[in-house]
C-alpha positions as CSV (number, residue, x, y, z in Angstrom):
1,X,138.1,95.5,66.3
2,X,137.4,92.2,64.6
3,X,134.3,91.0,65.5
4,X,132.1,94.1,67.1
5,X,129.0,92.0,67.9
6,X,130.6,89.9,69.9
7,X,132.4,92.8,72.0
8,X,129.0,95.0,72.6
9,X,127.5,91.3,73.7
10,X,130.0,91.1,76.3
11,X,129.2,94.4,77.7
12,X,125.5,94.2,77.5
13,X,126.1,90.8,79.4
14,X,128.6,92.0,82.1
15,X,125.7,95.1,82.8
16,X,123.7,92.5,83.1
17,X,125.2,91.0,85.1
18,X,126.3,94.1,87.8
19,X,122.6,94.8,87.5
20,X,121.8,91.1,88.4
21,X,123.8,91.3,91.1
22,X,122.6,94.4,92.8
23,X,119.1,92.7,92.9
24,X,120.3,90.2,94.4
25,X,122.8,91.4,97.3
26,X,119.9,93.5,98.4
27,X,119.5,93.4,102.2
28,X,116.7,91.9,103.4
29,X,113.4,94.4,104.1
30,X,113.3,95.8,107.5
31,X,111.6,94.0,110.1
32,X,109.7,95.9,113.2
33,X,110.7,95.9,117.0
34,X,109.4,92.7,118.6
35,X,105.8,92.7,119.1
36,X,103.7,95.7,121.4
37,X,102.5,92.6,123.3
38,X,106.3,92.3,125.0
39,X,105.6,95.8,125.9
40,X,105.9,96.9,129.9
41,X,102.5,96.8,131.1
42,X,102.4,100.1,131.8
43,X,102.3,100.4,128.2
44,X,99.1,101.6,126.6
45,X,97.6,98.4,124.8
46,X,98.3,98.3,121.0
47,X,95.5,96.3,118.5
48,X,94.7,96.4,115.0
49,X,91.8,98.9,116.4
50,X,89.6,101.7,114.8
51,X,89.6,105.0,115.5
52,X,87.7,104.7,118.5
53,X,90.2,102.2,119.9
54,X,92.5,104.8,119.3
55,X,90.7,107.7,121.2
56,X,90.2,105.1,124.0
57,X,94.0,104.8,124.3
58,X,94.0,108.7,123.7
59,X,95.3,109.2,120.5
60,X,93.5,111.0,118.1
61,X,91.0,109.4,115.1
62,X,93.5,110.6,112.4
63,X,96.5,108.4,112.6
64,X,96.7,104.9,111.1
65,X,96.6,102.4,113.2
66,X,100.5,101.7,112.1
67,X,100.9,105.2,114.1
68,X,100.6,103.5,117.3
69,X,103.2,100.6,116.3
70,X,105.7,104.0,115.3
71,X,104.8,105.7,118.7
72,X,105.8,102.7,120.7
73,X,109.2,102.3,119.1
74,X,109.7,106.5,119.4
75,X,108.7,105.7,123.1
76,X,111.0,102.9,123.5
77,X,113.9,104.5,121.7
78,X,114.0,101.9,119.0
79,X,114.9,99.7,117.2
80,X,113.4,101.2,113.9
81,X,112.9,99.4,110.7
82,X,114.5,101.7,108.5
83,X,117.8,103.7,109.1
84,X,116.3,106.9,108.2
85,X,113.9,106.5,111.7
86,X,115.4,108.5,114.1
87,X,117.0,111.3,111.6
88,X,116.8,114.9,112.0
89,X,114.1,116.4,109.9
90,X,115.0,119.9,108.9
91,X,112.0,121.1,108.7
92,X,112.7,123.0,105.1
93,X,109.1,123.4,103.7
94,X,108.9,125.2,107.0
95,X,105.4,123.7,107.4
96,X,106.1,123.1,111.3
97,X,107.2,125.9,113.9
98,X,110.3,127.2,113.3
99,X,113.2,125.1,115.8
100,X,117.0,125.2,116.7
101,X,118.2,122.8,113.9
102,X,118.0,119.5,115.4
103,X,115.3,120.0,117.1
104,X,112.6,117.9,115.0
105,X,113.5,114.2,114.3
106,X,111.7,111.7,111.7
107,X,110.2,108.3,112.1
108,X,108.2,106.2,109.5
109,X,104.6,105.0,110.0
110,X,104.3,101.5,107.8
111,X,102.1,101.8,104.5
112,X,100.9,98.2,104.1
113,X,101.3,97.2,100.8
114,X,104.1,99.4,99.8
115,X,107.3,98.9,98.6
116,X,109.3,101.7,99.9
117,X,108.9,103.7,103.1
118,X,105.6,105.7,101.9
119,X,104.5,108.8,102.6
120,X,103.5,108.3,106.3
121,X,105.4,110.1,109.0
122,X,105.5,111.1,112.6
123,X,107.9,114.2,113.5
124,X,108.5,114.7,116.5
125,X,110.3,117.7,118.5
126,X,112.8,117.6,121.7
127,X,114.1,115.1,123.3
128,X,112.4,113.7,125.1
129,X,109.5,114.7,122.4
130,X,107.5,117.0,123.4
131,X,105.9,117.6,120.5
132,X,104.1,115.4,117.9
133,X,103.0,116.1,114.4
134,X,101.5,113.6,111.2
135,X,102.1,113.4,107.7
136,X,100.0,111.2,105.2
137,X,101.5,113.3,102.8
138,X,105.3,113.4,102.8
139,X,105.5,116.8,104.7
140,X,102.8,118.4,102.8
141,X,101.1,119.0,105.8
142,X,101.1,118.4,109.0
143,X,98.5,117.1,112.2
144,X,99.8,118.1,115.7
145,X,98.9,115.6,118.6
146,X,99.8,114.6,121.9
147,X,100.3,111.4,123.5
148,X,98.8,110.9,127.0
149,X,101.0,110.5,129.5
150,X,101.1,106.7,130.9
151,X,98.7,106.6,133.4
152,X,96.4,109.7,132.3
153,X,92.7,108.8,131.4
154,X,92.1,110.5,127.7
């Protein structure tokens, strides 16, 4: 090799530049299902809401108010924001009741201010779900909860 400076330059700039690249062919970040105010009125009202406006609607205190915007897609069947949404969850900490695999699926609840999915998720199980379960904590633990029925008082 004659000149080596001038060869490892051209591969610290074509890195570079793949590297560049990738950053910049990123796809765009997820964006939510339209608005809960194009929901069916049947549809329990969604609002920025505390945790009493939660137990009004009957969901329980615990869950972010992002839960509800999560619920509402799960109950519509989609569209999610991110591709994992919908996924099996295989339940391998074995922190939920034990399930035919397939049984629990995975959906995430928004972390405002992140940049990634977060931690939050709502797992549910059957299909139609049946059952509901939380994590703040990336399947650490887990909250069990049930939605009302439409039209049943909380």
């Amino acid at each position: 090799m004659r000149n080596p400076r001038l060869f490892f330059t051209a591969i610290a700039l074509l890195a570079l530049g793949l590297v560049g690249n990738h950053y910049l062919q990123r796809p765009a970040k997820p964006q939510f299902a339209p608005s809960l105010a194009e929901a069916p009125a049947a549809a329990p009202a969604v609002g920025t809401g505390t945790g009493s406006t939660r137990a009004a609607e009957g969901l329980p205190g615990f869950l972010p108010a992002e839960a509800r915007q999560t619920i509402a897609l799960i109950q519509r069947g989609g569209p999610y924001p991110h591709r994992q949404d919908g996924s099996i969850f295989g339940n391998r900490e074995q922190r939920l009741p034990q399930r035919k695999h397939g049984y629990y699926r995975e959906y995430t609840v928004d972390t405002p201010g992140a940049g990634n999915r977060g931690a939050r998720r709502i797992i549910t199980g059957g299909d139609p779900p049946q059952a509901w379960y939380y994590t703040s904590d990336h399947y650490q633990s887990f909250r069990s909860f049930r939605i009302p029925a439409q039209g049943e008082s909380p």
